[in-house]
NUROBA-746351 format. One record per atom (N, C-alpha, C): residue number from 0; residue in one letter; atom name; x, y, z. Coordinates in pm, 1 decimal. Layout:
% residues N
NUM a CA X Y Z
...
This chain:
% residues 136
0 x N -16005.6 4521.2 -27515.7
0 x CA -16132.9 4457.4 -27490.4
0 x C -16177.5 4382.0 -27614.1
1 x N -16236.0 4249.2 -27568.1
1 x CA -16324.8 4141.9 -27682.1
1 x C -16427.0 4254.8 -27774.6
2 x N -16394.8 4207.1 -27904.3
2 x CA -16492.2 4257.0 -28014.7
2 x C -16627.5 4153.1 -27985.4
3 x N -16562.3 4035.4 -27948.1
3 x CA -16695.5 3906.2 -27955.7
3 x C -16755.4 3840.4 -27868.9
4 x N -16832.7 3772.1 -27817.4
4 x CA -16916.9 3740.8 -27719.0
4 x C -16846.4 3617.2 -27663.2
5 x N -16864.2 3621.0 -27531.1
5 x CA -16775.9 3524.3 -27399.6
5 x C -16823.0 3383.6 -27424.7
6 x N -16768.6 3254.1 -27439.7
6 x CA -16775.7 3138.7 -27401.9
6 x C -16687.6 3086.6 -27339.6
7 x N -16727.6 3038.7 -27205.4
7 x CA -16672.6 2958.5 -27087.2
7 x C -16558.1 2827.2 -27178.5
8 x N -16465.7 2829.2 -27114.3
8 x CA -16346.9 2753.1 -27154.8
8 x C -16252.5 2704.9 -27050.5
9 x N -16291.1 2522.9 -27034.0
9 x CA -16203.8 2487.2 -26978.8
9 x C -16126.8 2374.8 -27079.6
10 x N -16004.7 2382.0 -27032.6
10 x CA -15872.9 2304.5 -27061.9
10 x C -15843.6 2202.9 -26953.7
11 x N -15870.8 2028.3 -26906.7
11 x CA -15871.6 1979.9 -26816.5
11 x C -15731.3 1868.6 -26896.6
12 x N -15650.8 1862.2 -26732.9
12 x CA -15593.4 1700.3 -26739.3
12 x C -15629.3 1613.1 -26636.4
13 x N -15574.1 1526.8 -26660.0
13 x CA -15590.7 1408.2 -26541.2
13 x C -15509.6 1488.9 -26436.4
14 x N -15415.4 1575.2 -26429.1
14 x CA -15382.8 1645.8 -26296.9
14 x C -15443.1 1792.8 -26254.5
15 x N -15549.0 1783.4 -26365.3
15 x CA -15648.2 1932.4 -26333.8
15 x C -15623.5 2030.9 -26435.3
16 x N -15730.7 2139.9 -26387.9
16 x CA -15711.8 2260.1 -26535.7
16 x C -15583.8 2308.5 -26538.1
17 x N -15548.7 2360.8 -26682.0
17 x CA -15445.3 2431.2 -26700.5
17 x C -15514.4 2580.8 -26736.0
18 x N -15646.7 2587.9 -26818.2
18 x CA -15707.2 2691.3 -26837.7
18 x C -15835.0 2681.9 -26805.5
19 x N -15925.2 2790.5 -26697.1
19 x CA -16034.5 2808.5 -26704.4
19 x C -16063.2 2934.5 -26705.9
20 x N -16178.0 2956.5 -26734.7
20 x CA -16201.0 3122.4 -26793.1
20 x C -16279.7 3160.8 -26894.7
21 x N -16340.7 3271.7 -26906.7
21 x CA -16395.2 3339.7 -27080.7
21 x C -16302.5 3353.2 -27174.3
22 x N -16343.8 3328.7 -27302.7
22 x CA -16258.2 3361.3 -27387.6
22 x C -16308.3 3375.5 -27512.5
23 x N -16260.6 3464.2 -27607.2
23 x CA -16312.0 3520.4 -27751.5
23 x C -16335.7 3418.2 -27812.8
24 x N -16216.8 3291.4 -27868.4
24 x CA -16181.5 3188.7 -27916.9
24 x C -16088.9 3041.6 -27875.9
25 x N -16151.4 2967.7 -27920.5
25 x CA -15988.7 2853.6 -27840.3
25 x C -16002.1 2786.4 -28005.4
26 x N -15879.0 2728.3 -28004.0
26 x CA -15791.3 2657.6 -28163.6
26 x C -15766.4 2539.0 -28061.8
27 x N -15836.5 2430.9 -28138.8
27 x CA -15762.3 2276.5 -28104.1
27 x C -15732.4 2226.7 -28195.2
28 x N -15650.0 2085.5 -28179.6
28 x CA -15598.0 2012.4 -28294.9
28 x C -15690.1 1855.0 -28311.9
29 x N -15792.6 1925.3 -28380.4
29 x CA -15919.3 1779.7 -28377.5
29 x C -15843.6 1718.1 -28475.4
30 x N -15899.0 1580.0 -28450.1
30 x CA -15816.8 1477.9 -28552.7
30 x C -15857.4 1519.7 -28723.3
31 x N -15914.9 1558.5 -28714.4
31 x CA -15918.5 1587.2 -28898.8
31 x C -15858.1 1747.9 -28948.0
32 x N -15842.2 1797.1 -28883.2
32 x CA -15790.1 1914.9 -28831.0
32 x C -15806.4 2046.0 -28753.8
33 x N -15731.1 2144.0 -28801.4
33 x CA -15768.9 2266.2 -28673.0
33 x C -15918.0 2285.4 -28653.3
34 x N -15993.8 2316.8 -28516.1
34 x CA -16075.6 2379.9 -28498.1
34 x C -16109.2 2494.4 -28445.9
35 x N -16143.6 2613.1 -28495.5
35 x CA -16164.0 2736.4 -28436.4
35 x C -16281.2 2709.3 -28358.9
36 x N -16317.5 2766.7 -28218.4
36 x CA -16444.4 2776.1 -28184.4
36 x C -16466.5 2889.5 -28091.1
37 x N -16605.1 2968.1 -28134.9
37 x CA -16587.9 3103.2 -28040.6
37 x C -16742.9 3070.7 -27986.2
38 x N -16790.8 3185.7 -27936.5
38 x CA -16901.6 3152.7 -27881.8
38 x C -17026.2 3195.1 -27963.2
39 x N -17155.6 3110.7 -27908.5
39 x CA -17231.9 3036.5 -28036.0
39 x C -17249.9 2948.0 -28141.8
40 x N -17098.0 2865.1 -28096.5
40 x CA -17112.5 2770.3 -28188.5
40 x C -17185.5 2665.2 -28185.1
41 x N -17208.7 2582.4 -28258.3
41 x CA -17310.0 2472.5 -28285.6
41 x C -17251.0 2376.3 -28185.6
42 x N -17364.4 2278.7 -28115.7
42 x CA -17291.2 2177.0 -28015.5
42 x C -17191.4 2050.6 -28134.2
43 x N -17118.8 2058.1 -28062.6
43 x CA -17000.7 1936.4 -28108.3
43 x C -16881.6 1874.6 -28022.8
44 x N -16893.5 1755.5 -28046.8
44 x CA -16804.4 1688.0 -28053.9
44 x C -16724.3 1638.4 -28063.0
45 x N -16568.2 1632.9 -28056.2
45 x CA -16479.2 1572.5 -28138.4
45 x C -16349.4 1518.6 -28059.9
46 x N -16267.6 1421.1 -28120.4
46 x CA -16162.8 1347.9 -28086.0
46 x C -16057.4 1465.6 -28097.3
47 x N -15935.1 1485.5 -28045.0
47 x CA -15833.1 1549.9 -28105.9
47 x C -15695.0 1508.3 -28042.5
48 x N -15611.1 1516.5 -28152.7
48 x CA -15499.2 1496.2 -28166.9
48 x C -15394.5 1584.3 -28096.2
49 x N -15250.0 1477.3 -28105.2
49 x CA -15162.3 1542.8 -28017.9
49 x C -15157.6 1682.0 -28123.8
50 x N -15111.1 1828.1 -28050.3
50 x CA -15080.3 1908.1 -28127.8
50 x C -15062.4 2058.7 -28039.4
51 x N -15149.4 2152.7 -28107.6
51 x CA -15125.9 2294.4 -28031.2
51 x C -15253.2 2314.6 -28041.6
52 x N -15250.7 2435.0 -27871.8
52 x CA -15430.1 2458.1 -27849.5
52 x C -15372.4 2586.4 -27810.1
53 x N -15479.1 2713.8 -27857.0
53 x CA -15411.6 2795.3 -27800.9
53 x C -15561.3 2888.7 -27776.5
54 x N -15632.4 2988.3 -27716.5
54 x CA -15723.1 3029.4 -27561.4
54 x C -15698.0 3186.4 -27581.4
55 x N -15785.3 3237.4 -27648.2
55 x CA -15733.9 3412.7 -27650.6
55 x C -15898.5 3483.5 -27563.8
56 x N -15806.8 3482.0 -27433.2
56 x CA -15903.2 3542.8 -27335.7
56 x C -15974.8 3678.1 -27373.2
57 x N -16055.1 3735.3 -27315.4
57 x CA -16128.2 3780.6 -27353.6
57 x C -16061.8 3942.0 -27340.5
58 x N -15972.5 3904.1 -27251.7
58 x CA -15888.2 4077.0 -27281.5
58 x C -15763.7 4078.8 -27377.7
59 x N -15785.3 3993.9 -27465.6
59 x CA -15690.1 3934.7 -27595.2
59 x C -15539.8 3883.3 -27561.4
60 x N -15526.0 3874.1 -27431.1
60 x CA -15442.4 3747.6 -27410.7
60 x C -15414.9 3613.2 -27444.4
61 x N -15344.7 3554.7 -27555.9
61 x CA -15330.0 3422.6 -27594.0
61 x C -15247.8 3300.2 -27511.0
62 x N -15356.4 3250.2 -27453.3
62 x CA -15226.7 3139.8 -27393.2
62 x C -15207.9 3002.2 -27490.6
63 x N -15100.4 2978.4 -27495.9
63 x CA -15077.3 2880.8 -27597.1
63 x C -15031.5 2752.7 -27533.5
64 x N -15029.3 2593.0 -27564.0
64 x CA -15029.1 2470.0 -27498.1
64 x C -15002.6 2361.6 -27632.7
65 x N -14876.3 2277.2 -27575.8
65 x CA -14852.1 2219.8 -27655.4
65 x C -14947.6 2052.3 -27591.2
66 x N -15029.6 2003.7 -27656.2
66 x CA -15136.5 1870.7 -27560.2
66 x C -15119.0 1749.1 -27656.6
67 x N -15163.2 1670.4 -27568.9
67 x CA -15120.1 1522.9 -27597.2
67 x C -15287.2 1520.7 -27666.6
68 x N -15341.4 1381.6 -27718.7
68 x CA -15439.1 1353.5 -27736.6
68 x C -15572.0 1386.8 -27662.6
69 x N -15707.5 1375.1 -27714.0
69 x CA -15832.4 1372.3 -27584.0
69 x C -15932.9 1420.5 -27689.2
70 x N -16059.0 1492.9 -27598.8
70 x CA -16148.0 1536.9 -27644.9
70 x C -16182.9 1685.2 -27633.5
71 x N -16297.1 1730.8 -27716.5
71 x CA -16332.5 1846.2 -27682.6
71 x C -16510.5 1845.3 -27727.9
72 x N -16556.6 1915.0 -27648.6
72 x CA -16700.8 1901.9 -27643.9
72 x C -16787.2 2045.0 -27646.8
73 x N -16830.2 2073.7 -27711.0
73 x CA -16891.0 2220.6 -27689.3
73 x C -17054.8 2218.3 -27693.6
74 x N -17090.8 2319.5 -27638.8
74 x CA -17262.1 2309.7 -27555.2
74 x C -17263.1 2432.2 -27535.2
75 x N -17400.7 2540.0 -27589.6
75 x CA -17446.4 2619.6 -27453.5
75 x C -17340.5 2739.3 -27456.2
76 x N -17265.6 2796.1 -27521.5
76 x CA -17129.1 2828.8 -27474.7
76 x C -17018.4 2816.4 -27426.5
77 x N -17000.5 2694.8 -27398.2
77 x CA -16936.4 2641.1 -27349.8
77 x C -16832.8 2537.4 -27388.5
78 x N -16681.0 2548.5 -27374.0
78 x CA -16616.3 2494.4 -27441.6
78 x C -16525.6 2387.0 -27343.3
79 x N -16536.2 2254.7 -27340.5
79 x CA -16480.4 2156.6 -27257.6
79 x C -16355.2 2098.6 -27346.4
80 x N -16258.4 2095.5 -27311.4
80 x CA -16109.2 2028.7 -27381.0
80 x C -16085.1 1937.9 -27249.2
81 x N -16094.8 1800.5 -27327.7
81 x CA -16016.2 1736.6 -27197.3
81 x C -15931.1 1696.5 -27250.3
82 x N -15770.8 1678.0 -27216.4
82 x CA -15665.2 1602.3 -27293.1
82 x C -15554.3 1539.5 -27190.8
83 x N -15473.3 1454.8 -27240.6
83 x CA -15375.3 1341.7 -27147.0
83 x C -15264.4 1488.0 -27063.2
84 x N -15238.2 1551.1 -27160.7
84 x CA -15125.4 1659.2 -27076.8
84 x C -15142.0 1820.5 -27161.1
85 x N -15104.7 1913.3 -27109.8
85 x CA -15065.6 2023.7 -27165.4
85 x C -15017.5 2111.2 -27075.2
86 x N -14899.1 2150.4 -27155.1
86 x CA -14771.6 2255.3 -27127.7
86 x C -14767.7 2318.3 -27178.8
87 x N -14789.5 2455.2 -27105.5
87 x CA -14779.1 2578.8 -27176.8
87 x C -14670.5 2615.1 -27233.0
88 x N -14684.5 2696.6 -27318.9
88 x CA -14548.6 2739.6 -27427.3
88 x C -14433.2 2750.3 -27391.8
89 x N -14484.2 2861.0 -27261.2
89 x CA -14338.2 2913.8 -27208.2
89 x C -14267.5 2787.6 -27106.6
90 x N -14348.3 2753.6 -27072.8
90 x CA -14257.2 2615.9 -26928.6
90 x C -14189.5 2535.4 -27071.0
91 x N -14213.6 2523.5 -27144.0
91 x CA -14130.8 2391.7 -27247.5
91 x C -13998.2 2448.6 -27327.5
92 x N -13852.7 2338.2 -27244.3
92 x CA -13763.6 2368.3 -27276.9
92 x C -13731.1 2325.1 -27379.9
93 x N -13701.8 2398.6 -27473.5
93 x CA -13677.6 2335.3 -27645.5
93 x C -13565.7 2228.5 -27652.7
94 x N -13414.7 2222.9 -27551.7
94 x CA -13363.9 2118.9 -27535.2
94 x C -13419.8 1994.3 -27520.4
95 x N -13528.1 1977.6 -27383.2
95 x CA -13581.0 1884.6 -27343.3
95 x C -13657.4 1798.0 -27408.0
96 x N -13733.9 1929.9 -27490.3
96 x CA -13841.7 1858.6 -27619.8
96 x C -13783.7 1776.3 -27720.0
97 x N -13652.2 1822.6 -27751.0
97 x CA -13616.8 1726.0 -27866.7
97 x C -13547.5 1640.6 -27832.0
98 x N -13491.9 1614.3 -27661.8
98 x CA -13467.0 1472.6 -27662.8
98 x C -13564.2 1390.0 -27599.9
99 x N -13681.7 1440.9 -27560.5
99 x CA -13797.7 1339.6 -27563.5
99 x C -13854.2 1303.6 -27717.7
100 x N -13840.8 1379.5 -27816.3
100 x CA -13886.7 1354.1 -27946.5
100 x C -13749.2 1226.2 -27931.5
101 x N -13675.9 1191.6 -27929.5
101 x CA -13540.1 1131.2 -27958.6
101 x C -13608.3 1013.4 -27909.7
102 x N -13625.7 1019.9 -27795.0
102 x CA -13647.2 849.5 -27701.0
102 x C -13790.0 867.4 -27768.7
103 x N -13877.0 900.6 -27768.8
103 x CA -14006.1 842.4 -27789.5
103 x C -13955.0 774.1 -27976.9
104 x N -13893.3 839.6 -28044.4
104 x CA -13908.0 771.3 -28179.3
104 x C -13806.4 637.0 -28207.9
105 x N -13709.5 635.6 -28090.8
105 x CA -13669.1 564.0 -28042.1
105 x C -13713.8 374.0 -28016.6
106 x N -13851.3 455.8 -27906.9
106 x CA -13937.6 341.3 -27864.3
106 x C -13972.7 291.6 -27981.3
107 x N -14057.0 391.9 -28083.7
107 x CA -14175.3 386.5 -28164.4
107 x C -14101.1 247.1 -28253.9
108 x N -14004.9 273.0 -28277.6
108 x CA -13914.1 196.0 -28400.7
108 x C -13908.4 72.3 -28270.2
109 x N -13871.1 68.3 -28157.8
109 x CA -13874.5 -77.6 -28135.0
109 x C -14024.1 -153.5 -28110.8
110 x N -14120.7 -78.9 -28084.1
110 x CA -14278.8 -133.8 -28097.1
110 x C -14269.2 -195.4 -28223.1
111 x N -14249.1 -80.6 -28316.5
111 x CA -14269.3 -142.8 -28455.8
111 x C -14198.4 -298.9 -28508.2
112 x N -14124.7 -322.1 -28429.0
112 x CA -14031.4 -426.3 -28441.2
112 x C -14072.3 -531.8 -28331.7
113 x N -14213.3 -476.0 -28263.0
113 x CA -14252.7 -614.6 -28176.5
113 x C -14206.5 -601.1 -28065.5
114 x N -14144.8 -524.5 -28011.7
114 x CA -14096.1 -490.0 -27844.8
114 x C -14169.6 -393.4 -27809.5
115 x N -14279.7 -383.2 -27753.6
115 x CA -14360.9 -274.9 -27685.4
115 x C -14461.3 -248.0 -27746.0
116 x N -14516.7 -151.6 -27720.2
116 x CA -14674.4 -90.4 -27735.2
116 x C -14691.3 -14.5 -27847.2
117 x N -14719.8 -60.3 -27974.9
117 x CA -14680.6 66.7 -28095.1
117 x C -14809.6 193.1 -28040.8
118 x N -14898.5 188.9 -27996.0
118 x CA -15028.6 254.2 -27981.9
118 x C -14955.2 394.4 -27936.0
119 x N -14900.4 305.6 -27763.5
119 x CA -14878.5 422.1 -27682.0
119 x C -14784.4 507.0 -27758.4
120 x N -14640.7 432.1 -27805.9
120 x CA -14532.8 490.6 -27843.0
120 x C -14544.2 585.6 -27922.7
121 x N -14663.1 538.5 -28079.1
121 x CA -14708.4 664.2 -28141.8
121 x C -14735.8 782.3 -28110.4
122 x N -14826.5 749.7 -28005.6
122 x CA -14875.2 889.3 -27893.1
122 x C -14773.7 942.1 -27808.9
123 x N -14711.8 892.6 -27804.8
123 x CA -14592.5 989.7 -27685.3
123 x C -14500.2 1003.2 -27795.4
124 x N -14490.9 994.5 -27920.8
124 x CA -14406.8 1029.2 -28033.9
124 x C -14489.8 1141.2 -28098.8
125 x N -14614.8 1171.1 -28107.4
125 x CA -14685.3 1244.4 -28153.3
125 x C -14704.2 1376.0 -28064.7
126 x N -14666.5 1328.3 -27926.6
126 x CA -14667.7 1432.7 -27831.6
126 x C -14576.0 1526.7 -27852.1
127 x N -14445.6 1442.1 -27820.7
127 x CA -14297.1 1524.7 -27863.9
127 x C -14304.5 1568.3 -27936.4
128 x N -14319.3 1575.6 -28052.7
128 x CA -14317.7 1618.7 -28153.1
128 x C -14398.6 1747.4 -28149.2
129 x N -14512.6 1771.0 -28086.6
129 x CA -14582.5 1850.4 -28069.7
129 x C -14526.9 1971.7 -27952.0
130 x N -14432.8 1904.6 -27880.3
130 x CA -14380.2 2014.5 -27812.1
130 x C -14243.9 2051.0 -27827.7
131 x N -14212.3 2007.3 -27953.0
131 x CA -14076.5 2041.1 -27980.3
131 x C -14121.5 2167.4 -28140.9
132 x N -14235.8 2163.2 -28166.0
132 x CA -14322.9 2290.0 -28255.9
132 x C -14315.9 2388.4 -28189.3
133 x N -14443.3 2346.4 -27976.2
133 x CA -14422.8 2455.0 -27954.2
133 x C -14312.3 2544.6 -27940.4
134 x N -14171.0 2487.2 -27925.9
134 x CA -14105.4 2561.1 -27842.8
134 x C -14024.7 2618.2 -27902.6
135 x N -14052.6 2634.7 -28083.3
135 x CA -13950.5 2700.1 -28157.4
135 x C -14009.6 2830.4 -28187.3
């Protein structure tokens, strides 16, 4: 059982939650860096980066998620993560991850060279990368 007091926590994508629920704490990867947030925290704001988010429910279960870019917003108790994707630890095959790290840095180097989108490529290079962490 939680030592600490419940704040509501959702984890949203564009194809729906991956986590909703109470939870002690959630860890995101805000762009300036990690953020711890439990409940009572001050309302905020923030951008965050591709990286690892990880949700330790309130019966000290950690679920862990490797996520692409987005936001996170907190209010009230309440903790809102919205981000482009997230895959939980265990579904991500460590093969798979590092040959999507392969093609995305791939792309990145031909954006950089004026063939494609350097924006996106960064971000889906920043992704991989992020799920080729989680899965070691």
């Amino acid at each position: 059982m939680a030592d600490h007091d419940a704040q509501r926590v959702d984890v949203i994508t564009p194809e729906g939650p991956v986590f909703e629920g109470e939870a002690e704490i959630v860890v995101v990867p805000g762009s300036a860096g990690q953020l711890g947030i439990m409940a009572n925290h001050a309302p905020l704001v923030s951008s965050l980066k591709p990286g690892q988010l990880h949700v330790t429910d309130m019966q000290g279960q950690r679920h862990e998620f490797a996520t692409d870019g987005g936001f996170v917003e907190v209010r009230k108790n309440e903790t809102l993560v919205l981000v482009g994707e997230a895959v939980p630890r265990d579904q991500i095959d460590a093969g798979e991850a590092r040959a999507r790290l392969e093609r995305a840095q791939a792309q990145l180097e031909q954006a950089r060279g004026g063939e494609g989108d350097r924006y996106r490529a960064e971000r889906e290079a920043a992704f991989a990368e992020a799920l080729v962490q989680a899965s070691s």
